[in-house]
C-alpha positions as CSV (number, residue, x, y, z in Angstrom):
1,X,-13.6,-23.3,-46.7
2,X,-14.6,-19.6,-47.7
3,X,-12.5,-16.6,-46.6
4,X,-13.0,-13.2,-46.1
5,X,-12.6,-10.9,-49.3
6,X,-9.5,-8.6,-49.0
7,X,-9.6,-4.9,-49.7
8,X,-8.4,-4.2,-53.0
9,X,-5.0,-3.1,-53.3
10,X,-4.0,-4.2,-50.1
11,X,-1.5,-7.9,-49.8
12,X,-2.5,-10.3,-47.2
13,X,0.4,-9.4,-45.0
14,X,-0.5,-5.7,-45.5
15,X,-4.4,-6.6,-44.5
16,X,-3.3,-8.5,-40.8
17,X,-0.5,-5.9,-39.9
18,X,-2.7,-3.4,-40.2
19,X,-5.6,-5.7,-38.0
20,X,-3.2,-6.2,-35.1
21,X,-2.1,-2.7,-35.4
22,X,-5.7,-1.6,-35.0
23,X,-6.9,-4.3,-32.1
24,X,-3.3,-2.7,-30.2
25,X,-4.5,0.8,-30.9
26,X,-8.1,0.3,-29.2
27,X,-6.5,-1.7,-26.3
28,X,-4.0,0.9,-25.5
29,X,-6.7,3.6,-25.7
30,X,-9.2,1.2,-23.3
31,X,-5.7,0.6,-20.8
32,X,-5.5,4.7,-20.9
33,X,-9.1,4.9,-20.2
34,X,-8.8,3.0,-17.1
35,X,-5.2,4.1,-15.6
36,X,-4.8,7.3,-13.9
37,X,-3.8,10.4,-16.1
38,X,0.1,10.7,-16.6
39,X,1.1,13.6,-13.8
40,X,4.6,15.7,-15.0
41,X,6.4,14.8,-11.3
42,X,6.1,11.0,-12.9
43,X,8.8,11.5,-14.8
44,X,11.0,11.9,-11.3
45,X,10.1,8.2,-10.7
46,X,11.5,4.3,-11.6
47,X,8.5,2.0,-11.7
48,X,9.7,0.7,-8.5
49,X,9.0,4.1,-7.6
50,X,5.5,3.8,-8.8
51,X,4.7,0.6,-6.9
52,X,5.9,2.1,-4.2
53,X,4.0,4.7,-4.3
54,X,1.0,3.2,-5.2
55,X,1.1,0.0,-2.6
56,X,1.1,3.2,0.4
57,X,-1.8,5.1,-1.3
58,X,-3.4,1.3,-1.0
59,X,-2.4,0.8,2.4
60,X,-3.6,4.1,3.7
61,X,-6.6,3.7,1.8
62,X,-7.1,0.2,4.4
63,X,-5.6,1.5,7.4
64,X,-8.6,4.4,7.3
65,X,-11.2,1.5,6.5
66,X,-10.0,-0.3,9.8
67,X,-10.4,3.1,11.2
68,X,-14.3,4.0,10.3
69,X,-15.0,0.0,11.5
70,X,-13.5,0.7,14.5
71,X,-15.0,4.2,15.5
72,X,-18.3,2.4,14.5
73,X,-17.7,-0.5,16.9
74,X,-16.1,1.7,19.8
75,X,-17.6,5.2,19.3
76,X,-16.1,5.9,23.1
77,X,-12.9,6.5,21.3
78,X,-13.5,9.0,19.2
79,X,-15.9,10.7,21.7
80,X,-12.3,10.9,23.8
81,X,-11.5,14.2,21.3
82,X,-14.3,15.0,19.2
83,X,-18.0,15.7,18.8
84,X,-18.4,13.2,15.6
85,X,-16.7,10.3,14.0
86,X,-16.0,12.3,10.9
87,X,-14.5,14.8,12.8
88,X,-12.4,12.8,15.3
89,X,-10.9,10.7,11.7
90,X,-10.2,14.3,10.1
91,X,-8.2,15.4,13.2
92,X,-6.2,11.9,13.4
93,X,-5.4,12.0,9.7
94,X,-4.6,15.6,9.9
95,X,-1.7,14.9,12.7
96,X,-0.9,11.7,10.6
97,X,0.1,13.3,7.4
98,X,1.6,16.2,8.7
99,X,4.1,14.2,11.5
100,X,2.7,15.7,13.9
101,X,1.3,13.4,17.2
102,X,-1.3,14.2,18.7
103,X,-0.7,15.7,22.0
104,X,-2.3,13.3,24.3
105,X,0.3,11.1,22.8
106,X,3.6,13.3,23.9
107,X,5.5,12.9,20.8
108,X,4.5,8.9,20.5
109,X,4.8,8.1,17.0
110,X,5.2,4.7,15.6
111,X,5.2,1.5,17.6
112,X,5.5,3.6,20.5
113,X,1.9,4.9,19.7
114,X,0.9,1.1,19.2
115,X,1.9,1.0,22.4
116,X,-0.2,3.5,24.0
117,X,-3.0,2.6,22.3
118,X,-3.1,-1.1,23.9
119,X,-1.9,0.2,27.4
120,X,-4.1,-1.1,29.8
121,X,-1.6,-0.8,33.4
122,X,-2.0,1.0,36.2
123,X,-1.6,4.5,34.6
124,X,-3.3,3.5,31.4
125,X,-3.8,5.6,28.3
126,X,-6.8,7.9,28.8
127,X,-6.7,9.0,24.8
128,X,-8.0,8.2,21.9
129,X,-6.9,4.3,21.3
130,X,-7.9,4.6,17.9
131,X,-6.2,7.6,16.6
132,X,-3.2,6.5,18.3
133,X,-3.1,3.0,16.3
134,X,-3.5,4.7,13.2
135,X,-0.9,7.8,14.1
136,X,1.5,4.6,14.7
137,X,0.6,2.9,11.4
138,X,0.8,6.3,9.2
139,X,4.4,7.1,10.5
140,X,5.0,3.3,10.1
141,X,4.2,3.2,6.4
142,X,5.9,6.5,5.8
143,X,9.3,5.4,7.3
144,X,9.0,2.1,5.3
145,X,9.0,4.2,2.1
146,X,12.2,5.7,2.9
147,X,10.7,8.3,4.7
148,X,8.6,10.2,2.6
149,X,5.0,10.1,1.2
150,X,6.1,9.9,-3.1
151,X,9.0,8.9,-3.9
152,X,11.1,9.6,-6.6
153,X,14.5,8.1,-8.0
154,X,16.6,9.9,-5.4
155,X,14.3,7.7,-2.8
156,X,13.6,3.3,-2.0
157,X,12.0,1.5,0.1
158,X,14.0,0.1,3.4
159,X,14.0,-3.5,3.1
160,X,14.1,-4.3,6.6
161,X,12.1,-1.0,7.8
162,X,9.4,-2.4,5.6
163,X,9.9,-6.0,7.0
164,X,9.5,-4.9,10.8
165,X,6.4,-2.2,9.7
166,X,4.8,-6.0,8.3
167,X,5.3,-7.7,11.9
168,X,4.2,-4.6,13.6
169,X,1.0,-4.7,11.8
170,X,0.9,-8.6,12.2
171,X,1.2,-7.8,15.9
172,X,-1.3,-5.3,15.7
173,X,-3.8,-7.6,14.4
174,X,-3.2,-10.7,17.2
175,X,-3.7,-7.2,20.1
176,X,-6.9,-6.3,18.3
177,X,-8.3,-9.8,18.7
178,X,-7.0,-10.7,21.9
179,X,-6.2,-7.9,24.3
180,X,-8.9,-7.6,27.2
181,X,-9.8,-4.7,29.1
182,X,-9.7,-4.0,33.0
183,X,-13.3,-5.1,32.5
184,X,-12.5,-8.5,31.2
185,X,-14.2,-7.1,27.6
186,X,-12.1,-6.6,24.6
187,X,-10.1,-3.3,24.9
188,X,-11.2,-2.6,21.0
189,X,-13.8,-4.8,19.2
190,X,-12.7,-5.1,15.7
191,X,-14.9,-8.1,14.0
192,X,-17.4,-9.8,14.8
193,X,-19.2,-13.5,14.3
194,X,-22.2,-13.9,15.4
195,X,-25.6,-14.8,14.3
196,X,-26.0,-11.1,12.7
197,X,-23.4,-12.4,9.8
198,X,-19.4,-11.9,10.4
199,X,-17.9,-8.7,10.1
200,X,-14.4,-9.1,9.4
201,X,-13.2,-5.5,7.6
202,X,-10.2,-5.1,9.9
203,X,-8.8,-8.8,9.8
204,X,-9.0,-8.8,5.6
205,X,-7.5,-4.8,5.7
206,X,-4.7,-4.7,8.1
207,X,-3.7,-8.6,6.3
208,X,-3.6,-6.4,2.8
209,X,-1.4,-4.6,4.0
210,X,1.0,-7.3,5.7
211,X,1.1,-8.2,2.6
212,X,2.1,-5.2,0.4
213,X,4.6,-4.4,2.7
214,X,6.3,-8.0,3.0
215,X,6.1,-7.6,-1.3
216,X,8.3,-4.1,-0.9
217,X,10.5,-5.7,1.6
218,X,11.3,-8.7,-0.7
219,X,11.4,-6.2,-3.9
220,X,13.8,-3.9,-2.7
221,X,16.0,-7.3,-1.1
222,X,16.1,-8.0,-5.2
223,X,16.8,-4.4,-6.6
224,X,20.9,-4.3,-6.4
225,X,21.0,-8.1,-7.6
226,X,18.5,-7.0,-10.2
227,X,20.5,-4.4,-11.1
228,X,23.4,-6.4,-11.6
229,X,22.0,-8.6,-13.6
230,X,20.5,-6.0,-15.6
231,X,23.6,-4.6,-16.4
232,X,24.8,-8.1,-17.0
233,X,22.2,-8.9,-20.1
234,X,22.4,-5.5,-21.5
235,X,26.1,-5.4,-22.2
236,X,25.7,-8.9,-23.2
237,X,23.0,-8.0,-26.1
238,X,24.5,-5.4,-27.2
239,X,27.8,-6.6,-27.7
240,X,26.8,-10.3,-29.1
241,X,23.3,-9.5,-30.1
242,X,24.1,-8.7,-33.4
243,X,26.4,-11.6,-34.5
244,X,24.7,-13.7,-32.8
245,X,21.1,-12.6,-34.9
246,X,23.8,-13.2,-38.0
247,X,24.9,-16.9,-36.8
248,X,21.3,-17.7,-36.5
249,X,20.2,-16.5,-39.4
């Protein structure tokens, strides 16, 4: 079988070290390419920090999907409070981010807003149903990443805060589907099956998140027995690592 001709002056061993170092160096340049530019405050952050961080960007990111499907499938709600869609979601994301409800929701945050936003008794809530579901599920997300919107090293996830935001959004998802209003229709259509094709944005969203947040919850359950173990196998390579690389040598 013929071979390829080396390069004169260069060994064999020479010829493929230098091959894999190449084929790392263009795959390290195409991974840079794709990822997000290294900012200076990442240096302030564990890369359980960065999952963190980057699994609530991802669930804000859904919870305003659900948002836009719902607007488009009850525009009454966002004619509640404003003249369009685009500018009822800026004024819901506005009070979101900056913790501060809206004040047809008298200081509701949380599952407290959930609340509201389902209400259907005697004094029912006369608001915006929409913007108050996703005023509870902002504050939600945010007190399940220990209470602030990037963490650093100084800052964790909340195990169990994250475990209950999970089976609040769970919840959220059975009301959505199943809660009727005074009129015997549903209070909030959210997807839809029918001959026009199925429509099921908020179902597949609002389960993403579910999910992230369970994944958080069992992460940070882990960190401290990581840790230990951690510090467990370090001291134990770098004490015995070196004799015992000599005993297998």
């Amino acid at each position: 079988m013929s071979e390829f001709p080396l390069p004169r002056g260069l060994t064999r061993r020479q010829w493929a070290l230098g091959s894999v170092g190449a084929t790392l160096g263009l795959a390290g340049c195409a991974s840079t390419e794709r990822g997000q530019p290294y900012a200076n405050h990442e240096w302030l952050q564990s890369g359980a920090n960065r999952i963190a961080n980057l699994s609530l960007r991802d669930n804000l990111q859904s919870i305003r999907r659900v948002q836009m499907t719902l607007y488009r499938r009850n525009p009454r709600e966002w004619r509640k409070s404003a003249g369009s869609m685009d500018e009822a979601i800026q004024r819901s994301w506005d009070a979101a981010m900056q913790a501060k409800p809206l004040p047809e929701l008298n200081g509701a945050s949380g599952i407290d807003a959930i609340r509201l936003a389902f209400d259907t008794g005697p004094q029912a809530y006369a608001g915006d149903r929409v913007a108050a579901l996703v005023q509870g599920w902002v504050s939600l997300l945010k007190t399940a990443n220990g209470d602030t919107w990037e963490q650093t090293m100084l800052d964790g996830v909340d195990a169990e805060n994250a475990y209950r935001a999970a089976r609040n959004f769970e919840i959220s998802l059975w009301l959505l589907g199943s809660r009727m209003g005074p009129d015997g229709q549903p209070l909030l259509l959210s997807s839809e099956i029918s001959v026009r094709g199925r429509n099921l944005m908020a179902d597949r969203e609002l389960s993403k998140v579910v999910a992230r947040l369970d994944l958080l919850a069992a992460q940070a359950d882990e960190k401290y027995r990581r840790a230990a173990l951690d510090f467990g196998q370090s001291w134990f390579l770098g004490s015995l690592g070196p004799f015992l690389s000599m005993v297998t040598k």
